[in-house]
N, C-alpha and C positions, 0 to 999 in steps of 0.2 A: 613028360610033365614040364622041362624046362623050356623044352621047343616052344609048349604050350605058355608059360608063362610071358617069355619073351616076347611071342608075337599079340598077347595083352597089353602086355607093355608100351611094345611098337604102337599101337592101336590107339591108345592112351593117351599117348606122347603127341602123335601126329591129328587127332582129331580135332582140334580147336581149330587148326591150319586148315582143314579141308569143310568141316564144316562151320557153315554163318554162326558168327555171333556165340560160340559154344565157348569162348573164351571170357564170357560174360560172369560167368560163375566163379564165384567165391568160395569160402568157407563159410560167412555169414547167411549166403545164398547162393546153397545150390541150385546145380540149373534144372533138375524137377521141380523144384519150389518156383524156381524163375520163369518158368515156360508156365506153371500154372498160372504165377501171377499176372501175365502177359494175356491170357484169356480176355479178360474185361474188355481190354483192346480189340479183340476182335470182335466181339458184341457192340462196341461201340463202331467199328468199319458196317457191322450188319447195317446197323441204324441207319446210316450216314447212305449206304448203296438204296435201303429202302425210301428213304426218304426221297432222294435228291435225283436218285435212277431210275428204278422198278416203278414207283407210283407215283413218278411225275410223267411218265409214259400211261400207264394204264391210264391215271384220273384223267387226262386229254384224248385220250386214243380210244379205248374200249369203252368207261364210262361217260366219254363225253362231256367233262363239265369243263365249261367256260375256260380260258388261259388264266384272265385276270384273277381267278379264286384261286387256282392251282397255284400260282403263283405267291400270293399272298397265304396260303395255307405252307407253303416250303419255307417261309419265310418265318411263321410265326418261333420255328425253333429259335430263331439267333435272338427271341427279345429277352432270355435268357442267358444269352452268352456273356454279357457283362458283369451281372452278375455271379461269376465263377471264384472273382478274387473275396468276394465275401465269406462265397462255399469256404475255399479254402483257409479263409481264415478260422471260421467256425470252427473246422475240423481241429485246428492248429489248437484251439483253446477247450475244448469241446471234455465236460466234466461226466463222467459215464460209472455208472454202480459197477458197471463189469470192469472197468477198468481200462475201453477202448475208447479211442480219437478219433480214429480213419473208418474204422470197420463199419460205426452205423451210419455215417453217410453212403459210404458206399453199396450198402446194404439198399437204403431206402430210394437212394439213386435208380437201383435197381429198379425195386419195385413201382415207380413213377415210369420205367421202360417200359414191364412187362404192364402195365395199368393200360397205358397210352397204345399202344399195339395189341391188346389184347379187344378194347372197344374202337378201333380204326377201321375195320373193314366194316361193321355194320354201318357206322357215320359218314363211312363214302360211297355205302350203296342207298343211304337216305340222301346224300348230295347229289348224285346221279341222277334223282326226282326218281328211281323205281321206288315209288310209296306212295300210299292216298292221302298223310300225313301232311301238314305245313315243310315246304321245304326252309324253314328258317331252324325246324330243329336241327336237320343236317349237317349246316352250315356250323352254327353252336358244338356240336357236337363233333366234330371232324377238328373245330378249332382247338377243343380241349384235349382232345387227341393226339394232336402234334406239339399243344406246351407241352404236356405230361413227358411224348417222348425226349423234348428237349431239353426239357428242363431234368431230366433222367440221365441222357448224356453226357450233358456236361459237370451233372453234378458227379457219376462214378469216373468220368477221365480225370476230371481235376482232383480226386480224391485219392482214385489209383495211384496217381500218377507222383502224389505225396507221397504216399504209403510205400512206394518205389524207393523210393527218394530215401525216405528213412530206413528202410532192410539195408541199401546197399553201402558197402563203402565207397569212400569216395573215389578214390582210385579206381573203381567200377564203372561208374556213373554214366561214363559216356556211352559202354561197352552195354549197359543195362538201358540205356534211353535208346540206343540204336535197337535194340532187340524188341521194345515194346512197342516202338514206329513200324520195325516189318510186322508184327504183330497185326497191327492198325490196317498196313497194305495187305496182309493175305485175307484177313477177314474180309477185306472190303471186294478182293478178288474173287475171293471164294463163294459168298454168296451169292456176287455178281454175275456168276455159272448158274447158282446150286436155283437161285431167284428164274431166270431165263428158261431153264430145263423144267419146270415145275408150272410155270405161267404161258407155257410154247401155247397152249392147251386153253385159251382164257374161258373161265365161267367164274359167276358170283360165289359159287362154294367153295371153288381151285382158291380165288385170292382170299376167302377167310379162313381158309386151312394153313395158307404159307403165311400169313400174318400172324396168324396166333401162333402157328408152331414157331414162327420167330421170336414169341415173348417168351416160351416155354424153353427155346434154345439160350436165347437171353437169361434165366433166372438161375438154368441150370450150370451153365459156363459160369456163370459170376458168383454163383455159392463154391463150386469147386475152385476158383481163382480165390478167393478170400479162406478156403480151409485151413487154419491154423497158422494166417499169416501172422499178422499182428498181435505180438506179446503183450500178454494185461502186464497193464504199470497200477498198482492200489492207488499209489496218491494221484490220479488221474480221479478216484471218486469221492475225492471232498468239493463238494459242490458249493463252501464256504470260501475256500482258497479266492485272493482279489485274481482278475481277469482284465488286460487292458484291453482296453473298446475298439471297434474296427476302425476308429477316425484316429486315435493313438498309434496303431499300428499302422496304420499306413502313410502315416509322417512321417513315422521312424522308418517304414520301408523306402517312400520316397526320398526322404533326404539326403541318401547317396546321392552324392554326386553323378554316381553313370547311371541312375537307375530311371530316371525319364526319358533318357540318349535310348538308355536302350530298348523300352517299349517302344520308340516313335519306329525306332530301326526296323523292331519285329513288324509292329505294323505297316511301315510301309511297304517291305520285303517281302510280308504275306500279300500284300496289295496288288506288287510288282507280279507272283507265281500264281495267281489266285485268277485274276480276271481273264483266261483262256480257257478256262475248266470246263464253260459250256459252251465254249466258240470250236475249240478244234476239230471235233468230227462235221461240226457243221461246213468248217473253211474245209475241210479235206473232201466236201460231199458236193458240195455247191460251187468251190473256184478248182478245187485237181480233179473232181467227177472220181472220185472212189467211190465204191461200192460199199453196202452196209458192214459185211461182212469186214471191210480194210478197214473202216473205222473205226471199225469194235476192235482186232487188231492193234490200231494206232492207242487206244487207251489202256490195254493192256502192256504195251512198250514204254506208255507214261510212268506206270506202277514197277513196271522192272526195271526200269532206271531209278527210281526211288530208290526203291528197295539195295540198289545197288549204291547207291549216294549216301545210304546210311552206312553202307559196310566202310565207304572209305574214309569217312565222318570219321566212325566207330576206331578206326586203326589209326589215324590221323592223330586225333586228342588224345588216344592210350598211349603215345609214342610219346606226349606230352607237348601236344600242339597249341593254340590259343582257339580255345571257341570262338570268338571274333572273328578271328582269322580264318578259318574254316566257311562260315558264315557269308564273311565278305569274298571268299573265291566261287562261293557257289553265286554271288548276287555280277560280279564279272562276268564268269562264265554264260550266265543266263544271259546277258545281251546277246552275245554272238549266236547262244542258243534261239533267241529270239529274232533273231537276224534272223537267220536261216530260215524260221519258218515266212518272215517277210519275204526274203527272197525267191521262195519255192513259187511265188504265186508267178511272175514274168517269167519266170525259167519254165512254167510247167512241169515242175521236178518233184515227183513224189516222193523219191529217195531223199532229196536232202526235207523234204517236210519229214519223213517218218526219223530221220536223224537229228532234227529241231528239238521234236516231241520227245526223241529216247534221253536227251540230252537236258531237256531241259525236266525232266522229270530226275535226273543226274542230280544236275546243281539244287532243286527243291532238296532234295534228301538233304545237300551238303548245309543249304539255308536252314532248316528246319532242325538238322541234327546239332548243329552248332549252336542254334538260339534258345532251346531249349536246355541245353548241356550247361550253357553260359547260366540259364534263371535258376536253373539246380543246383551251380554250383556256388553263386550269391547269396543262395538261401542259407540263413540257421537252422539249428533243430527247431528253435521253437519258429519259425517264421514259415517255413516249409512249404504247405497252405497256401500261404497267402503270395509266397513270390512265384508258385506256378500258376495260381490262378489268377494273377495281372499277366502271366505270358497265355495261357488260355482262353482270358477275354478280350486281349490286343488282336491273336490270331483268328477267332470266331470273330470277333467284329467286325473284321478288317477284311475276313476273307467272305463273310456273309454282304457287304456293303459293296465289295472290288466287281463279285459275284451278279448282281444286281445292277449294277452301275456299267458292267459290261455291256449286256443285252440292249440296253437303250443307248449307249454310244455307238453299239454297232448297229443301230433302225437309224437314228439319228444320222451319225455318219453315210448312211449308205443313202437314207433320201438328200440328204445334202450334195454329196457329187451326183445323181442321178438328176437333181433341178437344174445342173451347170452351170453355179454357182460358181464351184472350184474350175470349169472350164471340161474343151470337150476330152481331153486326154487322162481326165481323173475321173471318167466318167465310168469306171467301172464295177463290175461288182462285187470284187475283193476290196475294194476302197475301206467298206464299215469297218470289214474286220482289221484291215492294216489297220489303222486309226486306233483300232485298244490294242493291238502288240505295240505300236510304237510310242502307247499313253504307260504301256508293260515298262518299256523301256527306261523312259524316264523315271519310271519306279525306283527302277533297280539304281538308277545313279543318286536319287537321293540316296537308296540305302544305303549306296555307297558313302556317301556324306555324313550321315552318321553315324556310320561303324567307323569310321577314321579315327574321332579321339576314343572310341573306346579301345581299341587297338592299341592306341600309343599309350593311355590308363595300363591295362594290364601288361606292357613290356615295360613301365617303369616302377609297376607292382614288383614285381620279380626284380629286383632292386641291383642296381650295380652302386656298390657304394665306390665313391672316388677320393682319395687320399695321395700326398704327393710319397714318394720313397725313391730316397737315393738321385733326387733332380728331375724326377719323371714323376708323370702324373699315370695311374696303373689301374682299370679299371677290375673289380672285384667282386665273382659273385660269393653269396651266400655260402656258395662249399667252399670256398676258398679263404673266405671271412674263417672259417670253422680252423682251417689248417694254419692260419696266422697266428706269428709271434705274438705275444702282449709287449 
């Protein structure tokens, strides 16, 4: 019985060390509570693979429809993204009989998912023109398809992502924000399988059965992630109580001093990781002649460097690092990680491209884990809401715009050295894509620019007071302050 307890014990002791992110867990929040509530995330990675992966292949490949619709239909989700800091404010203020903030947005988040994905497959077999019917219904009707889902997504991550915010303590925070990111990557992995293996097979009943059983997977993950999360507070239902307005609150939010420093930073940082998201299997296919197979490969090396970049995020800040700082090593790193994939194209080097891509999917984690940790941790109780939803409509915007704005830099770039314009030695076909890694790069140096005075902001938060004693001038932190004579 002792043997037995001890090697419990052992077991106990040593697990947070060996397994990811199990050191996340609290007393306020356990980590069964914590991996539930982490769920939502990964319905929201579903979303994100079906949307931007799965049926932006089918709607061009099997059904046929036009680029420009496809296109314009991936797109309709982000007209929603800006609207997020609203979401969040709403929730922050949000007067409820039951006595919840968080819960019915999230709730109806939901239900706007499984709405939007539940009628998507018939509205893209009417786009397809298989129907006797006006193809304008299709059109209509695929459009409101994809707000619903979007408008679904961002309203449950912004929501969650509060509701996070307020379970955990603070001292958590990081360890809890890194946990709901891998969340985000394995959903997004996971179905990116579970999608491929289901679709190998294509017919019009295959894709309306994996689409609604994705809404179905969707309502049911998100009820179980929201089970008993959020504590009713009563005075949340006097729906008399005064309420300051979302143009009040977001003055008082902006008027920090670092609080516009630091959305330009998220946004351009997300701008800097964002615009190779649909270039790299193409450069790996078209300038190194990899195979579909190594490409598909090369994007799952993206996501386990992520995943990996949250782990050293997550240990980083628990150590008591500066989110900034964190932030700004991953937006360094990502040049040379950028480099590299630049370079791979003259070398012929596959290896150092798939070490580009494992790398810079590294530093995203490190960028992402940090900016977000930073907005969670400026936030108040009551503001909560509203400071992750300006970091969720900076990131959506910014990474829905970098996204977009890639694709025509590299047709553009690539007929421009092909006219010989640039001359006969640029005259090649990796030109386009150089052209957005090295527009990537200069990303990243902005961000470096403006992460600099936030950096030097929060090391002179943590205040060293200066005082002279005994002819010397002695600098003094806060525990030291404590230990001092009067």
């Amino acid at each position: 019985m002792k043997a037995t307890r001890a090697l419990t014990d052992a077991l106990l002791r040593i697990g947070p060390s060996i397994l990811p992110f199990a050191d996340a867990a609290t007393v306020e929040l356990p980590l069964g509570r914590l991996l539930r509530l982490a769920l939502f995330q990964a319905t929201v990675g579903m979303a994100a693979v079906l949307l931007i992966g799965t049926l932006n292949r089918v709607m061009i490949v099997e059904l046929e429809v036009p680029a420009w619709i496809v296109a314009v239909m991936l797109s309709l989700p982000l007209v929603f993204a800006p609207l997020r800091a609203l979401v969040g404010f709403r929730s922050d203020t949000h007067r409820s009989v039951l006595g919840w903030r968080r819960v019915p947005y999230i709730w109806f988040g939901t239900l706007l998912q499984f709405g939007g994905l539940a009628i998507m497959p018939f509205a893209l077999l009417i786009l397809s023109g298989d129907t006797t019917g006006p193809h304008w219904v299709g059109h209509v009707a695929a459009a409101f398809a994809f707000l619903l889902v979007g408008a679904g997504l961002h309203t449950t991550q912004t929501v969650g992502l509060a509701l996070a915010t307020d379970l955990a303590p603070a001292h958590a925070r990081p360890k809890v924000v890194a946990l709901l990111c891998a969340a985000l990557l394995a959903g997004m992995v996971v179905s990116a399988l579970v999608f491929g293996l289901l679709l190998a097979n294509f017919s019009p009943v295959r894709l309306i059965q994996v689409i609604q059983g994705a809404a179905l997977v969707t309502i049911v993950l998100n009820g179980i992630a929201l089970w008993k999360q959020e504590p009713r507070d009563t005075s949340r239902s006097d729906k008399s109580a005064p309420r300051a307005t979302f143009a009040e609150s977001w003055r008082a939010y902006a008027g920090d001093g670092t609080a516009r420093r630091r959305l330009v930073a998220i946004g351009l940082g997300t701008a800097g990781f964002s615009m190779q998201d649909i270039l790299l299997e193409p450069y790996g296919g078209q300038i190194l002649k990899l195979s579909v197979g190594q490409t598909t490969a090369l994007t799952a090396m993206l996501a386990a460097g992520g995943g990996l970049g949250l782990m050293i995020a997550a240990r980083w800040l628990n150590r008591g690092g500066d989110a900034f700082r964190v932030a700004a090593a991953g937006s360094v790193i990502g040049i040379a990680a950028f480099s590299a994939v630049i370079f791979a194209a003259p070398l012929d080097s596959a290896r150092l491209f798939a070490a580009g891509v494992t790398l810079i999917g590294l530093v995203g984690g490190l960028f992402f884990g940090g900016t977000l940790t930073a907005s969670m941790a400026k936030a108040g109780p009551e503001d909560t809401g509203l400071a992750l939803g300006a970091w969720g409509a900076v990131q959506a915007s910014a990474a829905g715009l970098a996204i977009a704005a890639s694709g025509i830099l590299r047709d553009v770039g690539a007929a421009v050295a092909q006219s010989g314009v640039l001359g006969e030695g640029m005259n090649e076909p990796a030109i386009g894509y150089l052209i957005v890694y090295h527009i990537e790069i200069a990303f990243l140096f902005a961000t470096l620019i403006a992460i600099g005075p936030l950096v030097r902001a929060e090391a002179s938060a943590n205040t060293r007071v200066v005082r002279p004693d005994e002819g010397r001038t002695r600098l003094l932190t806060p525990k030291t302050l404590v230990n001092q004579p009067s």
